[in-house]
C-alpha positions in Angstrom: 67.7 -80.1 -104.9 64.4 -78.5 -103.8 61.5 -80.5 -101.9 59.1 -78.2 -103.4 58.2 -79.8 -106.9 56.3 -78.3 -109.6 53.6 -80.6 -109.3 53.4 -79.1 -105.5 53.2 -76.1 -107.1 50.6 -77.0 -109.5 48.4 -78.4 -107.0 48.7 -75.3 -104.4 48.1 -73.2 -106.9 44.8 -75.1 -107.6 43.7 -75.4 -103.9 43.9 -71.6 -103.9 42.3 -71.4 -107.1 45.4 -68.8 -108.5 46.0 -69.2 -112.4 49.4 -69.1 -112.8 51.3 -69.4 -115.9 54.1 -71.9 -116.8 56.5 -69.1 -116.1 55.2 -68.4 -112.9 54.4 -72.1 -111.8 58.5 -72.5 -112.8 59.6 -69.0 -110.7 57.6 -70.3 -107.9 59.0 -73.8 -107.6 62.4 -72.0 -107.7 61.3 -69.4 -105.3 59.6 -72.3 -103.1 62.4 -74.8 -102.7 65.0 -71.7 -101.5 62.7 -70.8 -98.7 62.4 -74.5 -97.9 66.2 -74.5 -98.0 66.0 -71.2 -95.8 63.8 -72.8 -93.2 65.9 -75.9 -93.3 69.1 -73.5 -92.4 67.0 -71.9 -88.9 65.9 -75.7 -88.0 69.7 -76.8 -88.0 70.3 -73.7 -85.8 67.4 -74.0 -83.1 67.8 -75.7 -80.3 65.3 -77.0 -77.5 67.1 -74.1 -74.8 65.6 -71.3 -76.9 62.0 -70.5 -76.3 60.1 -69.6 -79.3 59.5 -66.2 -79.7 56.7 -64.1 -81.7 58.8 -60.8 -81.0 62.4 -60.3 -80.0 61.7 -57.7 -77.3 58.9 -58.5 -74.3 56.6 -56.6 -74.0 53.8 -55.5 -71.7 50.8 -53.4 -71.5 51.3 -50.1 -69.3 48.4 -49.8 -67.3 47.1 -46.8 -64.8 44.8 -47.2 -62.2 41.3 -45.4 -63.2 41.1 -42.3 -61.2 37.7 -40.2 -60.7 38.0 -36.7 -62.1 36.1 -33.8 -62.3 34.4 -33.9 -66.1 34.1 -31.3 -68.3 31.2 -28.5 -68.5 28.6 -30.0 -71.2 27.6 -26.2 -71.8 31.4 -24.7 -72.2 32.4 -27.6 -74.3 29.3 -27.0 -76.9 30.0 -23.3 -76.4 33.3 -23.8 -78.9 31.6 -26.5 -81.0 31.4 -24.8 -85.0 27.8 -26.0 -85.0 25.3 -27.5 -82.1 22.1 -29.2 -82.0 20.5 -28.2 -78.6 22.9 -30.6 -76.3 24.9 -32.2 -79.1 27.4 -31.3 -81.3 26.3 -31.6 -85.6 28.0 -32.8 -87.5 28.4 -33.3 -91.4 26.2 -36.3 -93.0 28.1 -39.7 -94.1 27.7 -42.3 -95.8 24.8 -41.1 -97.7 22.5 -40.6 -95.3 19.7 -37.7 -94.8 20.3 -35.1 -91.9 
């Protein structure tokens, strides 16, 4: 038997203020009380030794030292620009607004 009720249901479906219909309240108790049972099943299986997990690999952000480098020419880059505004590159307008 289910812990999830339809009254549960019912009033979840009012806190989110979601009309649901007496078919759905009924397919969601249903569909409720499994996962319940689901959840249930994995709390019988963990144990304190495992370490909750959000991910089952670790992973790590790959960083590389910031190095100084020589930039690129502002002239040779605008040079192959399809269309330039003195020292900028122009682009189309967006979003409505006037060029």
């Amino acid at each position: 038997m289910s812990d999830i009720t339809r009254a549960d249901v019912e009033h979840l479906a009012e806190l989110s203020r979601i009309d649901l219909t007496e078919e759905e309240i009924g397919r969601m108790t249903e569909q409720l009380g499994a996962i319940n049972q689901l959840i249930s099943k994995v709390q019988e299986v963990a144990t304190p030794d495992v370490a909750p997990a959000s991910h089952p690999f670790v992973n790590a952000n790959v960083m590389r030292p910031d190095e100084v480098a020589p930039t690129l020419d502002r002239e040779e880059v605008l040079e192959q620009a399809p269309d330039r505004d003195e020292t900028r590159f122009k682009v189309t307008a967006i979003l409505g607004e006037e060029a």
